[in-house]
N, CA, C and O atoms as CSV, one atom per row, in Angstrom:
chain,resi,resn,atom,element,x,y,z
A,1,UNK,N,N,-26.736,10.110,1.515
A,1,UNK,CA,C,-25.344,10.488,1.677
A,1,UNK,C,C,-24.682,9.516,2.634
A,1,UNK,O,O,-25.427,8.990,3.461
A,2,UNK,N,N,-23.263,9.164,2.649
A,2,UNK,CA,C,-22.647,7.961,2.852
A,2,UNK,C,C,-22.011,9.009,4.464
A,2,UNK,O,O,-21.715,10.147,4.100
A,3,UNK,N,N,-21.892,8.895,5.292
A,3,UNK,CA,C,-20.974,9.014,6.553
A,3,UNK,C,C,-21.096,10.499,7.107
A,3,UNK,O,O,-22.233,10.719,7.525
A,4,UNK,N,N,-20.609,11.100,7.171
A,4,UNK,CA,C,-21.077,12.981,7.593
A,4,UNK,C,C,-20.060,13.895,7.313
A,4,UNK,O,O,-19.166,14.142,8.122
A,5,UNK,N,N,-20.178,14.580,5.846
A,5,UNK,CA,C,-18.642,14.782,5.494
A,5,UNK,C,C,-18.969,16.529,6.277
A,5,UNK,O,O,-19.952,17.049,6.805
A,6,UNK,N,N,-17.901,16.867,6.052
A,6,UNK,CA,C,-17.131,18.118,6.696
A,6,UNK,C,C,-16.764,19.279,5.810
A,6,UNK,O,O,-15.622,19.027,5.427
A,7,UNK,N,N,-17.090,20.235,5.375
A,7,UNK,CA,C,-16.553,20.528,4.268
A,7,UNK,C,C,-15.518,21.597,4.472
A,7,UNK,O,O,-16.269,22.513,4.810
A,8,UNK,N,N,-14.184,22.164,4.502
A,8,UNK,CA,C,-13.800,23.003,5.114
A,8,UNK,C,C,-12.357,23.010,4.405
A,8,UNK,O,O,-11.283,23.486,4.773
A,9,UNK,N,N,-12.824,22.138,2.980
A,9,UNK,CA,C,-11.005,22.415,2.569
A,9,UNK,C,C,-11.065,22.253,0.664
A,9,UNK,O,O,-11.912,21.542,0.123
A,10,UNK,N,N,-10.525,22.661,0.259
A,10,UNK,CA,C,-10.338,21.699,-1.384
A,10,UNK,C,C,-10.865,20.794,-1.800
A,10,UNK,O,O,-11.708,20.659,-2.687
A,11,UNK,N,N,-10.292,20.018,-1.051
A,11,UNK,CA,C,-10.726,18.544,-1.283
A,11,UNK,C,C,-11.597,17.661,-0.695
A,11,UNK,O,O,-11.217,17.327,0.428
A,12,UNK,N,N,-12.677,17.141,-1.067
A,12,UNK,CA,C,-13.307,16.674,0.304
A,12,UNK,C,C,-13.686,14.848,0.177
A,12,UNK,O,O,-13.777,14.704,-1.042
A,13,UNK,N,N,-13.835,14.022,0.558
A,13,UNK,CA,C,-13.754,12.694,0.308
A,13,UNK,C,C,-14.974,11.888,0.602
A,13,UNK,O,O,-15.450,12.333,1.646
A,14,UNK,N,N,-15.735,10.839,0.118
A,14,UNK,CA,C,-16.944,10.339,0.744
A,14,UNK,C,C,-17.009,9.885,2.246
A,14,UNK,O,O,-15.918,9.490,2.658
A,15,UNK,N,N,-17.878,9.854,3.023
A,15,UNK,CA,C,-17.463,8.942,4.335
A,15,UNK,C,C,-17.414,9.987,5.093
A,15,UNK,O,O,-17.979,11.026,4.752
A,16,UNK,N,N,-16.627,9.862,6.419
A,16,UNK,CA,C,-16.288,10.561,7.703
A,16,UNK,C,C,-14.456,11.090,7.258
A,16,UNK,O,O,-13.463,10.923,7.967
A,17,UNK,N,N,-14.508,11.581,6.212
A,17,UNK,CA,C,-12.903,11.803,5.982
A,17,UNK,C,C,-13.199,13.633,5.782
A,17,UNK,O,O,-14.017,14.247,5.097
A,18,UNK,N,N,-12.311,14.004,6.557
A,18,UNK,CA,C,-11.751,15.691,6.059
A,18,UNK,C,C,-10.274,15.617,5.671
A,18,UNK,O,O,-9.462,14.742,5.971
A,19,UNK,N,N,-10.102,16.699,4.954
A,19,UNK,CA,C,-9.155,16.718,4.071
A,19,UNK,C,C,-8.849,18.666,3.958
A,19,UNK,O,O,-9.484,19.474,3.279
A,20,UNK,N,N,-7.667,18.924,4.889
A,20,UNK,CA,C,-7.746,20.104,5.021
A,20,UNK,C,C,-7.030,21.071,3.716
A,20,UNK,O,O,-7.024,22.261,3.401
A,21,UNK,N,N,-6.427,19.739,3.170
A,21,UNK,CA,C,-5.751,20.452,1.492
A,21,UNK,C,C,-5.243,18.853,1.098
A,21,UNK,O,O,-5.288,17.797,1.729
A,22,UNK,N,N,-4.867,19.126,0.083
A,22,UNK,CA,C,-4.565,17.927,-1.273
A,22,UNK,C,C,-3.647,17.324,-0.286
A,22,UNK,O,O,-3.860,16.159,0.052
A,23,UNK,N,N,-2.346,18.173,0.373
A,23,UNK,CA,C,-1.559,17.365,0.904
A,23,UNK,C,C,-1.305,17.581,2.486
A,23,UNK,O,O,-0.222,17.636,3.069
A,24,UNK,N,N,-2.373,17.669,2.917
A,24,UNK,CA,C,-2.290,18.340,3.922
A,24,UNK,C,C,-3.275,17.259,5.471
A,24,UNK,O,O,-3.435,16.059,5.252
A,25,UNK,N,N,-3.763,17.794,6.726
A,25,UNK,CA,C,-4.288,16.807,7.667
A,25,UNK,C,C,-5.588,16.194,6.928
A,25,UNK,O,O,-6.513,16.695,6.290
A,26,UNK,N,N,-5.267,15.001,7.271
A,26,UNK,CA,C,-6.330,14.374,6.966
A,26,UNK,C,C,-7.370,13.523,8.544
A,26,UNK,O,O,-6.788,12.781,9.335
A,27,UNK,N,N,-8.301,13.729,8.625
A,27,UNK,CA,C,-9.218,13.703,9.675
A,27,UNK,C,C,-10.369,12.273,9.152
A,27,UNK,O,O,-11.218,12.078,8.282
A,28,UNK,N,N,-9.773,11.555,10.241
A,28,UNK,CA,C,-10.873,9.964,9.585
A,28,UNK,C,C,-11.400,9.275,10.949
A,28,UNK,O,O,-10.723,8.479,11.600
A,29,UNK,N,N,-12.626,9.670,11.266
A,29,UNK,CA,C,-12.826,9.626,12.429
A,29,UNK,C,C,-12.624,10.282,13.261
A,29,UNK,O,O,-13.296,11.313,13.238
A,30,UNK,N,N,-11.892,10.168,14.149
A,30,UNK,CA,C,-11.656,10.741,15.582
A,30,UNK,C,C,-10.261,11.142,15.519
A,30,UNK,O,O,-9.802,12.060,16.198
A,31,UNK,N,N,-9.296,10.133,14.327
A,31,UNK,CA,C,-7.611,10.628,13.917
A,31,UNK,C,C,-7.600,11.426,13.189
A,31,UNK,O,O,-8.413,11.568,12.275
A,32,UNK,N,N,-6.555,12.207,13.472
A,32,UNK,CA,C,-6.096,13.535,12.801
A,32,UNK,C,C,-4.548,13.113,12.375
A,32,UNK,O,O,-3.576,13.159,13.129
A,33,UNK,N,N,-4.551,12.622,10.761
A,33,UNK,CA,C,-2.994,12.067,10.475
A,33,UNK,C,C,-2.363,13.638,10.133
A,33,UNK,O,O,-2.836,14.140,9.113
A,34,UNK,N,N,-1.440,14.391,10.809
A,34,UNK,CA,C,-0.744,15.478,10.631
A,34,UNK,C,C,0.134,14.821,9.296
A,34,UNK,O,O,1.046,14.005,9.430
A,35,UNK,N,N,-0.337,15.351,8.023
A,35,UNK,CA,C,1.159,15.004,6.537
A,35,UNK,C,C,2.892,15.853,7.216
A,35,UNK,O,O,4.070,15.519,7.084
A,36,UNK,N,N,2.319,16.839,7.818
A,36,UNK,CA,C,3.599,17.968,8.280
A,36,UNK,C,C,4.775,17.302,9.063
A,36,UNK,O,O,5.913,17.770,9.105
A,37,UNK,N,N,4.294,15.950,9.787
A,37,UNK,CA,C,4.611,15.618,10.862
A,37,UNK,C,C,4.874,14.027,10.951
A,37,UNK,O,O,5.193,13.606,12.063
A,38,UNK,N,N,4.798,13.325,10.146
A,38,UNK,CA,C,4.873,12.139,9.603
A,38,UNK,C,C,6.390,12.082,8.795
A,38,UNK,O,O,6.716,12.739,7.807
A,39,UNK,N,N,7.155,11.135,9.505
A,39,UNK,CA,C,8.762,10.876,8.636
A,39,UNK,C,C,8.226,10.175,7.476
A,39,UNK,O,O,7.141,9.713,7.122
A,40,UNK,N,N,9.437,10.278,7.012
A,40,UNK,CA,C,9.716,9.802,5.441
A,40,UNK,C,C,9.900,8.340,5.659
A,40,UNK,O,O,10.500,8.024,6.687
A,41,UNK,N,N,9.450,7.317,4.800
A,41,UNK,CA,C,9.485,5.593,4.697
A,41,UNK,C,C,10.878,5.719,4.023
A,41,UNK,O,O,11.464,6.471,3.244
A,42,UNK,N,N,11.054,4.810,4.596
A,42,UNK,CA,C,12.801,4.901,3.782
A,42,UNK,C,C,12.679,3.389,3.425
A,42,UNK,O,O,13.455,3.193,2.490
A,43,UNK,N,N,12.257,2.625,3.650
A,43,UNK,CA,C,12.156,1.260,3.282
A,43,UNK,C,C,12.172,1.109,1.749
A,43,UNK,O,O,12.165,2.070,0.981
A,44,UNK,N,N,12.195,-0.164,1.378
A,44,UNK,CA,C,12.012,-0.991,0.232
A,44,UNK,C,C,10.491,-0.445,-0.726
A,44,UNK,O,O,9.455,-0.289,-0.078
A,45,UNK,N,N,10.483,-0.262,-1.822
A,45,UNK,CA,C,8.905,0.138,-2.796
A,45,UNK,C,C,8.869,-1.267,-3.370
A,45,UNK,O,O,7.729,-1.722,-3.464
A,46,UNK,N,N,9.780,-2.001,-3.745
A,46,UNK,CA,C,9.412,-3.065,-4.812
A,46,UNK,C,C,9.286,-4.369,-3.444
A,46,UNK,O,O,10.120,-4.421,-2.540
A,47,UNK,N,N,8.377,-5.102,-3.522
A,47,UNK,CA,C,8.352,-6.657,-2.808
A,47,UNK,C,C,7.943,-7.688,-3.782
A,47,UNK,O,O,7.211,-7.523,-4.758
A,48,UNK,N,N,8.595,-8.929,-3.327
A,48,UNK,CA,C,8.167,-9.807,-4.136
A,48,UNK,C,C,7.797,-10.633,-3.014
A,48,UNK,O,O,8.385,-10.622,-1.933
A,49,UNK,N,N,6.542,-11.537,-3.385
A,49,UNK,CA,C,6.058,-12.554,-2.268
A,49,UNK,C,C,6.967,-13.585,-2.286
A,49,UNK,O,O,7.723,-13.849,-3.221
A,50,UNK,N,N,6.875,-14.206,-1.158
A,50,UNK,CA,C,7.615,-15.440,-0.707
A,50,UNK,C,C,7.250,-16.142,0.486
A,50,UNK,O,O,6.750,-15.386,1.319
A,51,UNK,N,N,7.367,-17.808,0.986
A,51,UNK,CA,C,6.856,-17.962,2.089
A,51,UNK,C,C,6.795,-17.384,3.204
A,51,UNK,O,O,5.862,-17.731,3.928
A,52,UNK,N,N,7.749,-16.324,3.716
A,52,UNK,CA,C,7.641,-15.893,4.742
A,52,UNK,C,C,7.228,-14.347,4.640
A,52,UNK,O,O,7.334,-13.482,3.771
A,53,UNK,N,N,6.653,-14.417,6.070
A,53,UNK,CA,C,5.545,-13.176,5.744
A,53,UNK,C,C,6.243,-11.512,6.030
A,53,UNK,O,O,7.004,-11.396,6.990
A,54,UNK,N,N,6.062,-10.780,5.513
A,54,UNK,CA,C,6.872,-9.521,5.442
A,54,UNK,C,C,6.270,-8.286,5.991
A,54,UNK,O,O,5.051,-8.383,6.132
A,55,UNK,N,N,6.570,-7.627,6.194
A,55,UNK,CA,C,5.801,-6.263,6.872
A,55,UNK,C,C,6.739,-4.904,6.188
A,55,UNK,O,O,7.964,-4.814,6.281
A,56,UNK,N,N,5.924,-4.001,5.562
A,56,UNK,CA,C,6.628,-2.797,5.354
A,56,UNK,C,C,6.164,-1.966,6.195
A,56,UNK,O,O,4.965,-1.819,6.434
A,57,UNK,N,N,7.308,-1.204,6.839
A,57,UNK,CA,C,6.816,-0.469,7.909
A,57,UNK,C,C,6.165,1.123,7.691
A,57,UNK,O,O,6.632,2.079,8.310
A,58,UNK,N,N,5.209,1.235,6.878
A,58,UNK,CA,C,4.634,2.463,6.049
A,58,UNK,C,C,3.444,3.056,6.995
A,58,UNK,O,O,2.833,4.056,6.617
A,59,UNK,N,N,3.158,2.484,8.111
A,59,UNK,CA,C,2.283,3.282,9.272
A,59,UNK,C,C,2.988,4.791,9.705
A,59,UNK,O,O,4.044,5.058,10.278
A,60,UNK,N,N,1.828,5.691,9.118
A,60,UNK,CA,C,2.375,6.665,9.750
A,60,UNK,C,C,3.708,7.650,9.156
A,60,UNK,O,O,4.224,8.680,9.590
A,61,UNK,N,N,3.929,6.935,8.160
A,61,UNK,CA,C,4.995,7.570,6.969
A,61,UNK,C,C,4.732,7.760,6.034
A,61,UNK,O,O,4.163,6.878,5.390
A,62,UNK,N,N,5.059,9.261,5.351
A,62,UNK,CA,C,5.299,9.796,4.218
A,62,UNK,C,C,5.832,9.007,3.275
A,62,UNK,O,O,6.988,8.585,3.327
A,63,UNK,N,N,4.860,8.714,2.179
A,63,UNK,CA,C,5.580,7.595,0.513
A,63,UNK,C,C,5.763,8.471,-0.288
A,63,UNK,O,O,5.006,9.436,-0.392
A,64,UNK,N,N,6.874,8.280,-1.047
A,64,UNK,CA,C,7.576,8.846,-2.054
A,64,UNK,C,C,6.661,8.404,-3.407
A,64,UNK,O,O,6.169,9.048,-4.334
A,65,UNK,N,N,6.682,7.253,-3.111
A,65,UNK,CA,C,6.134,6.518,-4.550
A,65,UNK,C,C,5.039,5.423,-4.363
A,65,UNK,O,O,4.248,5.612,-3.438
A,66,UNK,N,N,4.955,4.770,-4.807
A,66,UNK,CA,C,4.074,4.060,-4.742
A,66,UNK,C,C,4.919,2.764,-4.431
A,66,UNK,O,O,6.124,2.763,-4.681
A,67,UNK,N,N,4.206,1.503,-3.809
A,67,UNK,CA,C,4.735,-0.191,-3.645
A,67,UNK,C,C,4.307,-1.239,-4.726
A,67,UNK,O,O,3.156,-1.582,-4.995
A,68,UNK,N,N,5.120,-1.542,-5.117
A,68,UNK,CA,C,5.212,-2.183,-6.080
A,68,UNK,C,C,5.280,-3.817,-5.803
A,68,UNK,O,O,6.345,-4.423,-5.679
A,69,UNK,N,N,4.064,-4.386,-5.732
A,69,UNK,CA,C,3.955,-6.014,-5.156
A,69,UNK,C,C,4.420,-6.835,-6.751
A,69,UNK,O,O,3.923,-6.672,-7.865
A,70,UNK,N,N,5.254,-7.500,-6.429
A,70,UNK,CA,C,5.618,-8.131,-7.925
A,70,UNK,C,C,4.330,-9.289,-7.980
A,70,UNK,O,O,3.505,-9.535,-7.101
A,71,UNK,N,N,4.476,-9.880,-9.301
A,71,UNK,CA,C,4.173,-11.401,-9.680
A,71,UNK,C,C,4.253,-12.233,-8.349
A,71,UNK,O,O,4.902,-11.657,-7.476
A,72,UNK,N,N,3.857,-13.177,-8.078
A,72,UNK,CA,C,4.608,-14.770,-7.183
A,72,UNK,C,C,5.383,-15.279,-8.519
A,72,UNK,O,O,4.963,-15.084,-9.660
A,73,UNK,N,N,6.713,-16.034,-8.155
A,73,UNK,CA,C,7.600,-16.342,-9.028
A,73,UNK,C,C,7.053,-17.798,-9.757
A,73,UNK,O,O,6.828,-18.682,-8.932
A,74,UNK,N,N,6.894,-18.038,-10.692
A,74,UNK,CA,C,6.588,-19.153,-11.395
A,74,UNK,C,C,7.106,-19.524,-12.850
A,74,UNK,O,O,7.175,-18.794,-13.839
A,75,UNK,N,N,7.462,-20.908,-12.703
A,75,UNK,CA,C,8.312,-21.349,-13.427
A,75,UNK,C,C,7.946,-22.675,-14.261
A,75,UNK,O,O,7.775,-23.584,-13.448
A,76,UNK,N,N,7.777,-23.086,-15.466
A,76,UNK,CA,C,7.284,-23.786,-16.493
A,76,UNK,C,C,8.260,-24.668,-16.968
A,76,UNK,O,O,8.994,-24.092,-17.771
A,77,UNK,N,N,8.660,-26.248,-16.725
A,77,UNK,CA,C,9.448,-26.836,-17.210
A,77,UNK,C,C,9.381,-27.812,-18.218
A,77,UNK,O,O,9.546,-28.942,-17.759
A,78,UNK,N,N,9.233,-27.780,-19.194
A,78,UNK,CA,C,8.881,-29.216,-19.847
A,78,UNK,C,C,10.190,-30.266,-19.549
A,78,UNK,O,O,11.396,-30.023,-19.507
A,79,UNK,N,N,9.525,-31.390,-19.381
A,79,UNK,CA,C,10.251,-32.624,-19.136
A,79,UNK,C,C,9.902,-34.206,-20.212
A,79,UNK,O,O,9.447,-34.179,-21.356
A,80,UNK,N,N,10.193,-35.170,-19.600
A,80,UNK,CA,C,9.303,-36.271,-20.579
A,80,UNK,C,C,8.185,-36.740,-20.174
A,80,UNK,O,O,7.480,-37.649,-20.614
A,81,UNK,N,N,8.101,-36.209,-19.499
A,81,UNK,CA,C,6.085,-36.951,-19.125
A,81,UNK,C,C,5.471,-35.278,-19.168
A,81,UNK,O,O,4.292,-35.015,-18.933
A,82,UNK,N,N,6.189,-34.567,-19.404
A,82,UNK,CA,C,4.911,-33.293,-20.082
A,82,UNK,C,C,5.360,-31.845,-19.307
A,82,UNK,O,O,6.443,-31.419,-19.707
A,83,UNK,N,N,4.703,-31.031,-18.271
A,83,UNK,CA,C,5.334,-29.983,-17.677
A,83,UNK,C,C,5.391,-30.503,-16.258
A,83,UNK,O,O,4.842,-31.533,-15.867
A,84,UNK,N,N,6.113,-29.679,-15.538
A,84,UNK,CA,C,5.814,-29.466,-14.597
A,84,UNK,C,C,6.192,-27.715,-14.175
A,84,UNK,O,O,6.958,-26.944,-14.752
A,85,UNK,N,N,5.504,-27.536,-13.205
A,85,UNK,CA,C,4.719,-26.160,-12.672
A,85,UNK,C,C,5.513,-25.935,-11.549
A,85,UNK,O,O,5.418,-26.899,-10.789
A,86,UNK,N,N,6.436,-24.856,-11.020
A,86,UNK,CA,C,6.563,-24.452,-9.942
A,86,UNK,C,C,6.266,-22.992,-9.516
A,86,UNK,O,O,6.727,-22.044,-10.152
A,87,UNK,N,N,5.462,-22.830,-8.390
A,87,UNK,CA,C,4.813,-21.594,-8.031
A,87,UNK,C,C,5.799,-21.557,-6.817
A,87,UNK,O,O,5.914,-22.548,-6.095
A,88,UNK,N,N,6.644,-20.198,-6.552
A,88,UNK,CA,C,6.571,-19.419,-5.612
A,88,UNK,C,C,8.556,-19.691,-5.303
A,88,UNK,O,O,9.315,-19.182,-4.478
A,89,UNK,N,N,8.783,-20.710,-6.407
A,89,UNK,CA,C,10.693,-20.753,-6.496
A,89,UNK,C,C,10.881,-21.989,-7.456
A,89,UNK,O,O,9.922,-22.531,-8.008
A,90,UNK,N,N,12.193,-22.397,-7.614
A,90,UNK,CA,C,12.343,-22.761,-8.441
A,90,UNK,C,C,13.555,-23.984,-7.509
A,90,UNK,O,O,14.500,-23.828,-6.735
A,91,UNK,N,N,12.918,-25.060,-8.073
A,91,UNK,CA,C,13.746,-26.460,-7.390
A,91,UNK,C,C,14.898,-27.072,-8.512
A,91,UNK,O,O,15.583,-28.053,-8.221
C-alpha cells in the first residue's frame, strides 16, 4: 500500500490524501485545504504561451472550470526557396 490512507469519508484517494466528501476538506499531509473557505479564481481559463512567463493566480482558489493551455502559435509559409516555419508569432 502506497502512503497511509485515512478512511473517514466517500471518497478516499491513494497516498497521504483524506477527502472528507467529493467536495469537501481535503487533508494532504499536514494541510487541511478548507473547499468552504477558499475564494472563487476570477482570472482568465484560456492561456496561450508566449515568451514571457505568466502566472495564474489559482493557489488556494475555487475553479469553475477547467484551464485551457492553447497550442504555441505556429505558422507555415511557403516562399521561393521552399517553407519557412515560425513557432511562437508570426514576423
Amino acid at each position: 500500500m502506497i502512503g497511509d490512507i485515512k478512511t473517514k469519508s466517500k471518497a478516499t484517494l491513494v497516498g497521504d490524501i483524506l477527502t472528507k466528501s467529493v467536495l469537501g476538506d481535503v487533508e494532504v499531509g499536514k494541510v487541511v485545504i478548507k473547499h468552504d473557505e477558499a475564494d472563487d479564481y476570477e482570472g482568465e481559463y484560456t492561456v496561450t504561451p508566449s515568451c514571457e512567463s505568466q502566472i495564474l493566480e489559482t493557489a488556494n482558489k475555487k475553479l469553475a472550470d477547467d484551464v485551457e493551455i492553447k497550442a504555441i502559435p505556429y505558422y507555415d509559409v511557403a516562399n521561393e526557396y521552399g517553407r519557412t516555419i515560425y513557432i511562437g508569432g508570426e514576423v
